[in-house]
N, C-alpha and C positions, 0 to 999 in steps of 0.2 A: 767200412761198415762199423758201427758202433756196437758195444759191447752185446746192450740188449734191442739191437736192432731185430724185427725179425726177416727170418730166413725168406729171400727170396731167389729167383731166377731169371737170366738175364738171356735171351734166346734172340737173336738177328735183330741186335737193337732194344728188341720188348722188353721190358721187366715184367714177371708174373710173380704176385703172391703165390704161397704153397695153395693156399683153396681156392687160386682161379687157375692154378696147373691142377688141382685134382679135379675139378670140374672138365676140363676139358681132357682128362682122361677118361672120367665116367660118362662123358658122350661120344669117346673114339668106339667105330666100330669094334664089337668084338671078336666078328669072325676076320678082321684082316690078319691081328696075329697071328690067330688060329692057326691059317690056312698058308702066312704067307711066312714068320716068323719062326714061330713055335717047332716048325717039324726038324730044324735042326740044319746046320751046313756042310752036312755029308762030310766025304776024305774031303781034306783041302786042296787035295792038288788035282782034285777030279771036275768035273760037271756033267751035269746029264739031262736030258730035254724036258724032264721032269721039275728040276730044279727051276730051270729057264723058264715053265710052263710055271712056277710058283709066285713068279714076280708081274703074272698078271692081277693076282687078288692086289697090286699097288699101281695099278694102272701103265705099266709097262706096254702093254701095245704089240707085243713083238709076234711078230707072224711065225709060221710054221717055219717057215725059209729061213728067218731072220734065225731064230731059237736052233737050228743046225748048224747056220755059222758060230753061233756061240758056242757048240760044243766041240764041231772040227776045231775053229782056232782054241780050245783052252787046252786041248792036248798037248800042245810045245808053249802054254804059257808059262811065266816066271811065278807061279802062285807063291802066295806065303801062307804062313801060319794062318790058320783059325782065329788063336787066342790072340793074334796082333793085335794093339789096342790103339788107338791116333793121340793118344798123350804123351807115348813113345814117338812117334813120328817127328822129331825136331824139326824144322824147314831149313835150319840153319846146317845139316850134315850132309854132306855132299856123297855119303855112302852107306848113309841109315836109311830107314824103314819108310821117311817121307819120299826119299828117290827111289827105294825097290816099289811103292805105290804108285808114281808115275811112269816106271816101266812099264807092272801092269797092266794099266789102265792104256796106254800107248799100243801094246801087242794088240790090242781089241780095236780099237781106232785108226791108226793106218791104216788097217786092209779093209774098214770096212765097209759094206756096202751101202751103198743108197737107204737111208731110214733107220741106217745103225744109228744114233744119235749118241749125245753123252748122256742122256737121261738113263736111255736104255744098258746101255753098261754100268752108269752107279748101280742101278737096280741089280742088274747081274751081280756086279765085285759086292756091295752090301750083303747081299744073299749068302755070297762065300764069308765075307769078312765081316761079320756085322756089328765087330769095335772099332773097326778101321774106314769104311770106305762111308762117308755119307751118301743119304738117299738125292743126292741132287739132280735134280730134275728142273722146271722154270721157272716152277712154284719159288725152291727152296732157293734158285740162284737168284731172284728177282726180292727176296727177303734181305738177304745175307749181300746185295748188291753194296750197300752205303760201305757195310765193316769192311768187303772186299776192296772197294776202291780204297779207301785207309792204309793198305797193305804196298800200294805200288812204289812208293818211296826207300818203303826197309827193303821187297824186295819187287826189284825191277827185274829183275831174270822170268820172275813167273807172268802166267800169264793168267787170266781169270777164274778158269776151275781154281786153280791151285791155292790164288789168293782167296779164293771160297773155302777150297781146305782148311786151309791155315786159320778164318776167322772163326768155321764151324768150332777147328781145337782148341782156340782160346773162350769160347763159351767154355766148353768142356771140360776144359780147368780150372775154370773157376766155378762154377757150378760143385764140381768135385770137390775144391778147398773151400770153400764156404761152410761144407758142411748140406748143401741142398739137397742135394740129390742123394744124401743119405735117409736124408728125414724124408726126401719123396718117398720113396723106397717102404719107410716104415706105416707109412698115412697108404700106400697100397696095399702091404700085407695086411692090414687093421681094417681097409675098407668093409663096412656093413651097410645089405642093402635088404630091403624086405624080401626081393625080387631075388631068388637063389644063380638064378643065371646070369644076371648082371652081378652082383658081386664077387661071384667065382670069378669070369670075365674081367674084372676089374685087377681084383687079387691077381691074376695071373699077368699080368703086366709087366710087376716085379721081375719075371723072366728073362725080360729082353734088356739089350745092352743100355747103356748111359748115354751111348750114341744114338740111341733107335729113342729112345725117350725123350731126349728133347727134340729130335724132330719131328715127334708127335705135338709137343708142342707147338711147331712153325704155323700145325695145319689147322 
């Protein structure tokens, strides 16, 4: 990027100017934060059917059934941190933060039942993690498909989630070192709108992670 290039963002492929990423935040619903984001990810090492019942406002799906095995199994899960962030996540550490994530996510998966999907446990692990786990679902996997396949040469151990992982983190850093996503950040707090509830709405965006915002981007 050149010196007085301006700031953009570069999301599963896409590049977006900063005012067609703030357009497409001033037409994201405002009640899905709200209700799905905003309230907070509880103890970390906890879950509760209420939590699981929050990842419906993102289209999760998950039955009453389903929303109990996810609270039986998170009981003896290997949770991590809250504040875990996926720019910490190296893929290259055979004993950091990207392998305790595929443990995780593993403990949920194995046992689960018919209709547990991976969609349905991003949903879950984002909820707890919401700097760590992206929201992937088939949406996001069918975006982030090209960068993924990219991935299989450096690393062939993984398998398609992962290399999804790995491509989501390398937005995420460079979004981060650009300077983007600072200045997103600031053109949120600044947003004015005539409309007092849509700007609030807007403004409060700013609250969710760097991870949760550019995949409001994808959609």
């Amino acid at each position: 990027m050149t010196p007085n290039a301006p700031l953009s963002l570069t999301v599963a492929g896409k590049m977006y100017s900063l005012d067609a990423a703030m357009a497409k935040f001033v037409d994201y619903p405002g009640k899905t934060p709200l209700l799905f984001d905003l309230p907070g990810a509880g103890e970390h090492d906890q879950l509760t059917l209420q939590e699981v019942a929050r990842t419906r406002k993102v289209s999760s799906r998950i039955s009453h059934k389903e929303a109990a095995y996810f609270v039986d199994t998170a009981q003896t899960a290997p949770w991590i941190k809250t504040s875990a962030d996926l720019e910490h996540a190296d893929p290259r550490s055979e004993t950091g933060l990207f392998t305790a994530m595929a443990e995780l996510f593993e403990h949920f998966r194995v046992p689960a039942p018919r209709g547990v999907n991976f969609a349905k446990i991003s949903k879950v692990l984002h909820l707890k993690q919401p700097g760590l786990f992206p929201l992937l679902d088939s949406h996001i996997a069918r975006a982030y498909k090209p960068s993924a396949k990219q991935l299989r040469s450096e690393f062939p151990e993984f398998g398609w989630r992962r290399h999804t992982w790995i491509a989501v983190r390398n937005d995420l850093l460079d979004a981060r070192s650009s300077g983007a996503l600072d200045e997103l950040r600031n053109r949120l707090i600044a947003y004015e709108s005539q409309d007092p509830s849509k700007q609030e709405a807007v403004r409060r965006l700013d609250q969710l992670t760097d991870l949760r915002l550019l995949d409001i981007l994808v959609w």
